[in-house]
C-alpha positions as CSV (number, residue, x, y, z in Angstrom):
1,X,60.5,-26.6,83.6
2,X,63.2,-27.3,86.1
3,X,61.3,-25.9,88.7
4,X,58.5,-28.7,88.5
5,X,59.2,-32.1,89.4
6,X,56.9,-34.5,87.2
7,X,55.3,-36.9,89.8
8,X,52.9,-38.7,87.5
9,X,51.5,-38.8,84.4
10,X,47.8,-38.7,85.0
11,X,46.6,-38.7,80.8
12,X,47.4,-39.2,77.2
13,X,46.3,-38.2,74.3
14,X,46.5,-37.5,71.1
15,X,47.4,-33.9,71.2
16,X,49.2,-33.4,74.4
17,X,49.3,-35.2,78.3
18,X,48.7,-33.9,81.2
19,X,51.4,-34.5,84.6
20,X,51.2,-34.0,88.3
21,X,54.2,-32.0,89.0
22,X,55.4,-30.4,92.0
23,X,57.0,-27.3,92.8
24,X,60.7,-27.8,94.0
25,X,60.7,-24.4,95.5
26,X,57.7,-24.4,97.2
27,X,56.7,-27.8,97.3
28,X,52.7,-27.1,95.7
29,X,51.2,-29.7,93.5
30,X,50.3,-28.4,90.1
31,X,48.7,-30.0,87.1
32,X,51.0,-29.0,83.5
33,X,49.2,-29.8,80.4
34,X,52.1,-30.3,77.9
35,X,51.3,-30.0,74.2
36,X,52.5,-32.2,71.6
37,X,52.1,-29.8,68.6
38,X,55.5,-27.8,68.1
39,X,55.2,-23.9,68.6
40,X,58.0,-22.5,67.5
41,X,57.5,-18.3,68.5
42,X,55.4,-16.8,71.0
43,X,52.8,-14.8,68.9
44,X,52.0,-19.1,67.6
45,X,51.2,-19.6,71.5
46,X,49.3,-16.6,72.4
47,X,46.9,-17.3,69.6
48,X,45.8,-20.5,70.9
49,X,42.2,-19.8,72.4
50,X,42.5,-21.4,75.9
51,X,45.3,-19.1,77.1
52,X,44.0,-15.8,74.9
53,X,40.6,-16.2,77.0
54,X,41.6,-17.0,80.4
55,X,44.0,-13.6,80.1
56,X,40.8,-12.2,80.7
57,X,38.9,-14.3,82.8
58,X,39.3,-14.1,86.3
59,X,37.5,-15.7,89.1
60,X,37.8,-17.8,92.3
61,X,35.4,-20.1,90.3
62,X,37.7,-20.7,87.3
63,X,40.6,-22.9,87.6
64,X,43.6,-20.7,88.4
65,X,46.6,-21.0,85.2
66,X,49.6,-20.1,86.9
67,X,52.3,-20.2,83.8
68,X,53.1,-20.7,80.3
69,X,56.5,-22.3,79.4
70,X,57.7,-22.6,76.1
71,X,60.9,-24.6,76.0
72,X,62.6,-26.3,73.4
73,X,59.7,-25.4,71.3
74,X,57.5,-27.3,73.7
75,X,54.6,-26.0,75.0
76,X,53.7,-26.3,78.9
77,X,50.9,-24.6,80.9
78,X,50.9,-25.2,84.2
79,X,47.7,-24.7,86.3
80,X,46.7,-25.4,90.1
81,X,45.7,-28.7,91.1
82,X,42.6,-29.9,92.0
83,X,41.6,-33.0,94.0
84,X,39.0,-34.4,91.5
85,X,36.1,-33.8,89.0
86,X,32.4,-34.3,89.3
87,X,31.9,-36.9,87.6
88,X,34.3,-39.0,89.8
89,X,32.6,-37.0,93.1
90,X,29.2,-38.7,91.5
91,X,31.1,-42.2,90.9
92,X,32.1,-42.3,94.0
93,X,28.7,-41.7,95.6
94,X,26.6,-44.9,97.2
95,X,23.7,-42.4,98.2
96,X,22.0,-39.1,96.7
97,X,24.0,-36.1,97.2
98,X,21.9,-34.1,99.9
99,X,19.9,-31.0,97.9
100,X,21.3,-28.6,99.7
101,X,25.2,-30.0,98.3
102,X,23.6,-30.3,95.2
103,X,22.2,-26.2,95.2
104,X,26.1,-25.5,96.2
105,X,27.8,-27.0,93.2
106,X,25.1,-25.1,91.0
107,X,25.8,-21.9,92.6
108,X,29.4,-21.8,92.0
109,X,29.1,-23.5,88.2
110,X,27.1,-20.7,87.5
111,X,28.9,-18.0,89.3
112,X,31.6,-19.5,86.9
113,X,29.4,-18.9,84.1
114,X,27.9,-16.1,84.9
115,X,31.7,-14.1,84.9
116,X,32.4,-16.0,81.7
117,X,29.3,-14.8,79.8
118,X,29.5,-11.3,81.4
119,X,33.5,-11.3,79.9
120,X,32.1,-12.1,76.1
121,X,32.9,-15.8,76.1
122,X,30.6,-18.9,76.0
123,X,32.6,-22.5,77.1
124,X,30.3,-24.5,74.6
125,X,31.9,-27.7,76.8
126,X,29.9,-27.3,79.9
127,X,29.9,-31.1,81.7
128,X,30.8,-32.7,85.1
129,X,34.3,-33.6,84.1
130,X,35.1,-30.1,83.4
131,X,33.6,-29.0,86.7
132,X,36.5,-29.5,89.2
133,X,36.2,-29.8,93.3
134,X,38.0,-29.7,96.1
135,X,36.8,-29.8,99.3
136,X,33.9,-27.3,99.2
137,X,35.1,-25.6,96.1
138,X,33.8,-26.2,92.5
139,X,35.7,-24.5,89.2
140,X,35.0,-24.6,86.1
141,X,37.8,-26.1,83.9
142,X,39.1,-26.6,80.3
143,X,38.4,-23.8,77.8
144,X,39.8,-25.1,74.9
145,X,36.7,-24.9,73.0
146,X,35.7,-21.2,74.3
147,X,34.2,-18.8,72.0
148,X,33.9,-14.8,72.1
149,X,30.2,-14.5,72.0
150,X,30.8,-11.6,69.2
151,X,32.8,-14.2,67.1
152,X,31.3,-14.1,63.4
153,X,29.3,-17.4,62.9
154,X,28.5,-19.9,61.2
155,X,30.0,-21.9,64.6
156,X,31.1,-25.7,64.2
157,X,28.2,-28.0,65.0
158,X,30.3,-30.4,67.0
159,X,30.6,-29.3,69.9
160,X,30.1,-30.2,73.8
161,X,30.2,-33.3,74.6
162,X,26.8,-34.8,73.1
163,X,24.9,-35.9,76.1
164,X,24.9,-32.3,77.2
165,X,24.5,-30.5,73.8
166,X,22.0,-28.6,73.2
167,X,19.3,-29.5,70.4
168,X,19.8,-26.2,68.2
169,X,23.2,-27.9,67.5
170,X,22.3,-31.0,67.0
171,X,20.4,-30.1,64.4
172,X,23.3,-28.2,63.3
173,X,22.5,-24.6,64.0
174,X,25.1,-22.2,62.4
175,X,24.1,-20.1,65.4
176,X,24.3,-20.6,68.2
177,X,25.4,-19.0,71.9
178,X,26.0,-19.0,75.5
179,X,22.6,-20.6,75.9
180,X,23.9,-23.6,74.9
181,X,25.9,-23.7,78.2
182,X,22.7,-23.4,79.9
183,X,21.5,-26.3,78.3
184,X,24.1,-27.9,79.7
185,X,23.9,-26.8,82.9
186,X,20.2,-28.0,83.2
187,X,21.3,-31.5,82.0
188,X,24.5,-31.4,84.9
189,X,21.7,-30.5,87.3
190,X,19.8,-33.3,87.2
191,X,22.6,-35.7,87.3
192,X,23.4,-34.5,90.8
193,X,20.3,-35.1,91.8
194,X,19.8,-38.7,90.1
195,X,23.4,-39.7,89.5
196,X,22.8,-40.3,86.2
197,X,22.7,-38.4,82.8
198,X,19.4,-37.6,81.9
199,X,20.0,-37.4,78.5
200,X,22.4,-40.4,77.6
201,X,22.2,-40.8,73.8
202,X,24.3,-43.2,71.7
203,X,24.4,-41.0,68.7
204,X,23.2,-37.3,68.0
205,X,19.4,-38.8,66.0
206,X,19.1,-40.9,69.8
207,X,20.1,-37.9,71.6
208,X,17.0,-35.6,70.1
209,X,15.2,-38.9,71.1
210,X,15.8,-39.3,74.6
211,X,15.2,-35.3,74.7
212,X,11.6,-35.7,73.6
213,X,11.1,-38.9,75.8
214,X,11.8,-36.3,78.8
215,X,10.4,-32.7,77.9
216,X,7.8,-33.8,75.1
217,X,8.1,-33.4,71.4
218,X,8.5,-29.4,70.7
219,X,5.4,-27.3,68.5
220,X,5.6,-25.2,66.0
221,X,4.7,-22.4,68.3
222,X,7.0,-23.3,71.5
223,X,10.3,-23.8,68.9
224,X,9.6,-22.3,65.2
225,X,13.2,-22.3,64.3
226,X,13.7,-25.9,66.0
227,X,11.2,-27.1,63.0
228,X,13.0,-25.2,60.2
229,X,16.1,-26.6,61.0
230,X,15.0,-30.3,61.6
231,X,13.8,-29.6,58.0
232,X,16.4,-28.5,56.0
233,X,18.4,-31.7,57.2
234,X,15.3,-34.1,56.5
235,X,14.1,-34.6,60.6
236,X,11.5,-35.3,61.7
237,X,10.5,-35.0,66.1
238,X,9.0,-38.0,67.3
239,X,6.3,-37.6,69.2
240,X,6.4,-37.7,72.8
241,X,4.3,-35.9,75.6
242,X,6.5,-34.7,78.1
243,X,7.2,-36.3,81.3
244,X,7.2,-34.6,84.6
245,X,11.1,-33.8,86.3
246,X,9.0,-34.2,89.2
247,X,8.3,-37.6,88.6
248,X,12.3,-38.4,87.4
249,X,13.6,-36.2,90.0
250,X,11.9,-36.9,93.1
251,X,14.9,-36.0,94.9
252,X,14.3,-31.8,93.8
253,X,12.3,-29.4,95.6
254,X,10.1,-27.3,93.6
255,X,12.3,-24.5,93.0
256,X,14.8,-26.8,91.5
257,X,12.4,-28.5,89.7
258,X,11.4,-25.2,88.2
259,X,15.1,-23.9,87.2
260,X,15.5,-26.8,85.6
261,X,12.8,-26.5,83.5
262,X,13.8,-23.0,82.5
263,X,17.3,-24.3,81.8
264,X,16.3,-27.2,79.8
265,X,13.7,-24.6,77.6
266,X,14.1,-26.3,73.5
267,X,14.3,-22.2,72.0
268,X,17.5,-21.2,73.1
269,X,16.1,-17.8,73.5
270,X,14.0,-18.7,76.3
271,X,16.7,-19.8,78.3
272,X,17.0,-17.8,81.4
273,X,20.2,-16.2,81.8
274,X,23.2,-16.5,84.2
275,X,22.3,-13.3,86.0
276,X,18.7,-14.6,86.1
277,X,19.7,-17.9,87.4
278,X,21.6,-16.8,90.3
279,X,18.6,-14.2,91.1
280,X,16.3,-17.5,91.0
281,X,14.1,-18.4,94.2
282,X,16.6,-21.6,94.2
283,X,19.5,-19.8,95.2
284,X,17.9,-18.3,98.5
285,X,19.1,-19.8,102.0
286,X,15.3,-20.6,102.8
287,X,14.5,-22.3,100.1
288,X,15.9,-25.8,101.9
289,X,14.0,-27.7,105.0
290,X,16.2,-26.9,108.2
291,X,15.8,-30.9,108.8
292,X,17.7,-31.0,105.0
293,X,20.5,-28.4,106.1
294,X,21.2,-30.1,109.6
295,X,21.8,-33.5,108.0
296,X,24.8,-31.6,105.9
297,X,25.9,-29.6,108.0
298,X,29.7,-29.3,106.4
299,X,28.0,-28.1,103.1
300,X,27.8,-23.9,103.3
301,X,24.5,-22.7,102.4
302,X,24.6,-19.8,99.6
303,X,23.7,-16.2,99.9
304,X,19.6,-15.3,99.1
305,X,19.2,-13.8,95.4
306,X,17.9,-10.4,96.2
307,X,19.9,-9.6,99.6
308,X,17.5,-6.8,100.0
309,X,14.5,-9.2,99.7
310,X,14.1,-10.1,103.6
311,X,10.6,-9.9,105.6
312,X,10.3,-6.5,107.5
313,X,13.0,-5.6,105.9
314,X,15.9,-7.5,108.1
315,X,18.4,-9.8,107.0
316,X,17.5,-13.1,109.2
317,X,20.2,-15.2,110.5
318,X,20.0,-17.9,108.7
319,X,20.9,-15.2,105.6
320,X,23.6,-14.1,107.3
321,X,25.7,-17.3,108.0
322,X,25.2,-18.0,103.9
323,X,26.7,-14.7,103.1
324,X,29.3,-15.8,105.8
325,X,29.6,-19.4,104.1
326,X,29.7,-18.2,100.8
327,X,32.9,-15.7,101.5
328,X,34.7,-18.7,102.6
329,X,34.0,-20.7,99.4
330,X,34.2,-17.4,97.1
331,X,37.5,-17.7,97.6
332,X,40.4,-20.5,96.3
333,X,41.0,-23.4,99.0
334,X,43.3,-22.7,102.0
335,X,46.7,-23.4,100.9
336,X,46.4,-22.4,97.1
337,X,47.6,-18.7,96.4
338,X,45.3,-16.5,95.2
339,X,45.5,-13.4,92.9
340,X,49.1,-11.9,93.8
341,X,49.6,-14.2,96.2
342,X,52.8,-16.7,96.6
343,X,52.6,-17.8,93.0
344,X,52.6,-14.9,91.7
345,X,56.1,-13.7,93.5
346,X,57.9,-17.6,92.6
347,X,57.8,-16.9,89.1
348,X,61.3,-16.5,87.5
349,X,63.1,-15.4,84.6
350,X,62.7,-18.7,83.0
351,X,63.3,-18.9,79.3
352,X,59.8,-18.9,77.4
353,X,57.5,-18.9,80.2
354,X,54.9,-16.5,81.0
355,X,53.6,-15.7,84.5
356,X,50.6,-12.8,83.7
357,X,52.0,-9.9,85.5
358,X,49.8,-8.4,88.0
359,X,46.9,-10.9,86.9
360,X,46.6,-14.6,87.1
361,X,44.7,-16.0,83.9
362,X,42.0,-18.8,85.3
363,X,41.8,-21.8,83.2
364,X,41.5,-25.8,83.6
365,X,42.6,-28.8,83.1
366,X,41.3,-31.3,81.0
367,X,39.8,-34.0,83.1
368,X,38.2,-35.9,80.4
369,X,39.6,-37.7,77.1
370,X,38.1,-37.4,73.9
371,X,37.9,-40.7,72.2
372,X,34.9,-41.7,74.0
373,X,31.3,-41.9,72.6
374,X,30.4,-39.2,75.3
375,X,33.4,-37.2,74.7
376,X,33.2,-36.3,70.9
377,X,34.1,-32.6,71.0
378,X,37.0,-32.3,68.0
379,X,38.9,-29.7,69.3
380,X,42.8,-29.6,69.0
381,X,43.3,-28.3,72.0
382,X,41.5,-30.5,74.6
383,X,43.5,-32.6,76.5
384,X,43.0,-36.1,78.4
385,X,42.1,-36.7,81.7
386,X,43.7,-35.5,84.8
387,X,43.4,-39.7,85.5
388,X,42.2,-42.0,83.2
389,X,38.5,-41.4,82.1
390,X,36.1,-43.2,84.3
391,X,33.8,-43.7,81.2
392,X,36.4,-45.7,79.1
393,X,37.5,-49.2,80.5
394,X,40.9,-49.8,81.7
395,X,41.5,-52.7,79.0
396,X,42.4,-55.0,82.1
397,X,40.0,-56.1,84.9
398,X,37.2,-54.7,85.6
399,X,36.1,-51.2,83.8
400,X,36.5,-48.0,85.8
401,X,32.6,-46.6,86.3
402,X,31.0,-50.2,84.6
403,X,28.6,-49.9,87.2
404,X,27.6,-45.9,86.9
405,X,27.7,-46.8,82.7
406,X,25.1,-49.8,83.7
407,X,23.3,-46.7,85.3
408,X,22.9,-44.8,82.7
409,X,22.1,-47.5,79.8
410,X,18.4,-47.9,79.0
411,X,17.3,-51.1,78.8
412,X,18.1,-53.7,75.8
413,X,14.9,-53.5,73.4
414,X,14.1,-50.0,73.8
415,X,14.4,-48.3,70.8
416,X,17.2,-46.0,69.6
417,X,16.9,-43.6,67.1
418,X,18.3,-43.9,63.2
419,X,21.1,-41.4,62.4
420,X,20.4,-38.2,61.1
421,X,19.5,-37.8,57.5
422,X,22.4,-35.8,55.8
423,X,21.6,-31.5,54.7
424,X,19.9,-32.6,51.1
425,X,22.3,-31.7,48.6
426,X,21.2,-29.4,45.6
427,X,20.7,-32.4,43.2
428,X,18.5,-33.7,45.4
429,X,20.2,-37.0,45.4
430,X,20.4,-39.4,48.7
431,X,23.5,-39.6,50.2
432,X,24.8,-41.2,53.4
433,X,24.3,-40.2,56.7
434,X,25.8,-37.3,58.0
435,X,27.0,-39.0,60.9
436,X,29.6,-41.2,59.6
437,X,27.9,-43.3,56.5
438,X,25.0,-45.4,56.3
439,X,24.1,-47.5,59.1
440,X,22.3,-51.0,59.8
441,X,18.6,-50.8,60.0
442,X,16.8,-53.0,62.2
443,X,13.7,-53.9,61.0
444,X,12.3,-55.1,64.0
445,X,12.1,-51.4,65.3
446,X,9.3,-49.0,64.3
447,X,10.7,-46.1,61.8
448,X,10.5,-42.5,63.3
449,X,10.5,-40.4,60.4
450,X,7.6,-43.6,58.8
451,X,4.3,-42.1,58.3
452,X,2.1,-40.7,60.8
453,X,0.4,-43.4,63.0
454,X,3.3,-45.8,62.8
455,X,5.6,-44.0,65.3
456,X,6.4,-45.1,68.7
457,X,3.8,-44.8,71.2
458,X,4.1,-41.6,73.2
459,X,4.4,-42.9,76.9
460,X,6.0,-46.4,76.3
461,X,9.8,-45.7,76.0
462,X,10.0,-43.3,79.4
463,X,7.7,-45.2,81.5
464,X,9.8,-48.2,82.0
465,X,13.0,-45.5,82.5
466,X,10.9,-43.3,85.1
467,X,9.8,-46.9,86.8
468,X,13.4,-47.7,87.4
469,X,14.5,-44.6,88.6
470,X,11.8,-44.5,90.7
471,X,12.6,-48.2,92.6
C-alpha cells in the first residue's frame, strides 16, 4: 500500500470504504475498496466471491481489478477508476438522453452480461449505480453478490436491489438465474429513456404492485409457476390490464419498445437471452433516424446484429463506421492500461498483494451504499459508494437527487400495496409479516388480497402516472 497515495475517501460503510488513491509511481488514479473484516491467510481472501469470479472474467466491459493487497491482515483491492456511475450520468441530465446514447449504454451492459453469463456467473445486482462510465465507455461494476449459474440452490431471496428485482424473487423463488439480470436490465432500459425508475416500489408487496400497474396482472397460462408461488406465501395479483411502454416511453422507437418487452417477460424462462439480445433488430446501426444520429454525433453507433445481414449482400457505410465506432469503445479508455499493459509490468513484490499474472481479473467498485430503501441487497461484501449515494440525503442542506427522488415518487393518495403475507407455517397459525413484523393498515385504502370485486380499479392507479409522464 505504499505505492498508493490515499487522496480521498469517497464512502463508508459498514463492511469496508472505498478511497481515491493514486499511484506514486505512475501517477494513475485508482479506486481501493479496503475491507474492514480481518483476513488473516490468503486461502480466507481467495474464497471471497468477488475476487474468485473476476479471476475469470475478463472484458473491456467489466471494471478492470488491478491488485489484491493483504497487509497487516487488511484487506485492499484496488481497481481502475472511473469517472462516474449511471445513475449520477441520469441525475445530472436536464433533457432525455438522445436514443441513439441510450442503445449505446445497452450495448455495452449487455456485452458485459453477455461474457458474464457465457463464463457461468449471473451478477443478480444489475442497476445504474453498478453500471460505471467514462467518456463513451460503460462497465459493469461490483460483483459481490455474483453467483456460478451451476451453484446448488435454494438461492437467498434478497437480492438486487428491489426496484430492479425480478418478481420470481420477490415471491421468494428458491430458483432462480441469470434471467433475473435481464429483468433488470429491462427495468435500467427504460430509465434512460424516461429518467426515472419504472418500477419504484416502497416495499417488495408495492413492488409486485407497481409491476402489474405497468405490464398487467399475469394468467395462469402466461406465468403458471408465478401463481404457485404467490400461493404458497398467501398472494394474491391485483388486477391490472397492462399499459402500453409505448404510451410511458414515448421517447423509444419500436425496436426498443419491443426488447423491452421481451426483457421485462413475468416467466423468467421467456426472457430472451444475452446472445439473443445483442442479435436483436435494436442493436443494428439502421435501426435510428439519420436526423437522430446527426444531433449526437459524439455518441458511436454500434455494430448491426447479423454482420452478414446487409441488402445485396454489402456491408453499407453506415455499418462500417459502427464496426469502426465500436472498436474504439470495445476497448478501456485512452490512458487506462489494458490487458498486459503498464499495470500489469508496475506490480511489485509487495508483501500480500496479488497482481493476476498474465491476466487482469475485471471487477468494480461499489458505487452505491446499502442502507437505503433501494439498496437492500444484504451481502457482506458490497461496499459504499465511490461518492456518497445520490439517493440518501446529505443530513445538511439540501438532499443530493431530492429532485430526481420527487421524480420517481407517485403521487400522495395513490395506493401502496400491504406487505407480503409470511410462507404459512405448518400449524397453520398467522404470524407477522415476512417483511419485518406487522404493519399499520390504513383503512382508508381498498384491501388487495379483499374479495373479488372490491379491488382497485384496473386503469385508475397508472393513468394519472402515464399523464405525468406524458406532460
Amino acid at each position: 500500500m505504499n505505492r498508493y497515495k490515499v487522496t480521498k475517501t469517497l464512502g463508508d460503510g459498514t463492511y469496508g470504504s472505498v478511497l481515491r488513491a493514486q499511484n506514486t509511481a505512475t501517477g494513475e488514479l485508482v479506486a481501493i475498496k479496503k475491507m474492514k473484516q480481518k483476513y488473516y491467510s490468503w486461502e480466507e481472501c481467495m474464497k471471497l466471491r468477488e475476487i474468485n469470479s473476476l479471476r475469470k472474467l475478463i472484458h473491456p466491459n467489466i471494471v478492470k481489478l488491478k491488485e489484491v493487497i493483504r497487509e497487516n491482515d487488511e484487506l485492499h483491492m484496488v481497481f481502475e477508476f472511473m469517472d462516474a456511475n449511471l445513475y449520477e450520468f441520469m441525475k445530472a441530465r436536464v433533457k432525455p438522453i438522445p436514443e441513439n446514447k441510450v442503445r449505446n449504454i445497452m450495448y455495452q451492459t449487455c456485452q458485459a452480461l453477455h461474457h458474464v453469463h457465457k463464463g457461468g456467473y449471473f451478477h443478480r445486482d444489475m442497476k445504474p449505480e453498478n453500471l460505471l462510465i467514462s467518456g463513451d465507455t460503460v462497465k459493469l461494476a461490483d460483483f459481490g453478490l455474483a453467483r456460478e449459474i451451476r451453484a446448488r440452490p435454494p438461492f437467498t431471496d434478497y437480492v438486487s436491489t428491489r426496484w430492479y428485482r425480478a418478481p420470481e424473487v420477490l415471491l421468494r423463488s428458491p430458483v432462480y438465474n441469470s434471467p433475473t439480470d435481464i429483468w433488470a436490465c429491462g427495468g435500467i432500459m427504460a430509465e434512460l429513456y424516461t429518467l426515472r425508475p419504472l418500477f419504484p416500489g416502497s416495499s417488495e408487496s408495492d413492488q409486485l404492485y407497481k409491476t402489474c400497474s405497468v405490464l398487467g396482472t399475469p394468467s395462469q397460462q402466461q406465468w403458471p409457476e408465478g401463481f404457485k408461488l404467490a400461493a404458497q406465501i398467501g398472494f394474491r395479483f391485483p388486477q391490472f390490464v397492462p399499459t402500453k411502454l409505448e404510451t410511458l416511453i414515448p421517447q423509444a422507437n419500436q425496436e426498443g419498445v419491443a426488447l423491452m418487452n421481451c426483457m421485462l417477460s413475468w416467466d423468467p424462462n421467456k426472457r430472451l437471452s444475452t446472445a439473443k439480445i445483442l442479435q436483436h433488430p435494436y442493436f443494428e446501426a439502421g435501426s435510428l433516424p439519420e436526423v437522430s444520429q446527426a444531433k449526437e454525433a459524439a455518441a458511436p453507433s454500434l455494430p448491426p446484429a447479423n454482420p452478414g445481414h446487409h441488402h445485396g449482400g454489402h456491408m453499407s457505410a453506415a455499418s462500417s463506421m459502427a464496426q469502426k465506432s465500436a472498436a474504439q469503445f470495445a476497448h478501456p479508455r485512452s490512458g487506462l492500461p489494458g490487458p498486459g499493459g503498464i499495470a500489469s509490468d508496475v506490480f511489485s513484490s509487495t508483501k500480500g498483494s496479488w497482481a493476476g499474472g498474465n491476466s487482469h481479473p475485471s471487477t468494480g467498485k461499489r458505487p452505491s451504499g446499502l442502507n437505503g430503501k433501494e439498496n437492500d441487497t444484504g451481502s457482506n461484501f458490497n461496499l459504499p459508494s465511490l461518492s456518497q449515494d445520490p439517493r440518501k440525503g446529505s443530513g445538511t442542506g439540501s438532499k443530493p437527487g431530492s429532485r430526481y427522488m420527487r421524480m420517481a415518487r407517485y403521487q400522495p393518495g395513490m395506493q401502496q400495496m400491504p406487505a407480503l403475507p409470511q410462507v404459512k407455517p405448518s400449524g397453520g397459525a398467522g404470524s407477522a409479516s415476512a417483511f419485518g413484523g406487522p404493519q399499520a393498515r390504513n383503512n382508508s385504502l381498498p384491501d388487495i388480497g379483499g374479495a373479488p370485486g372490491q379491488g382497485p380499479k384496473p386503469t385508475g392507479y397508472f393513468g394519472a402516472h402515464a399523464a405525468r409522464m406524458l406532460g
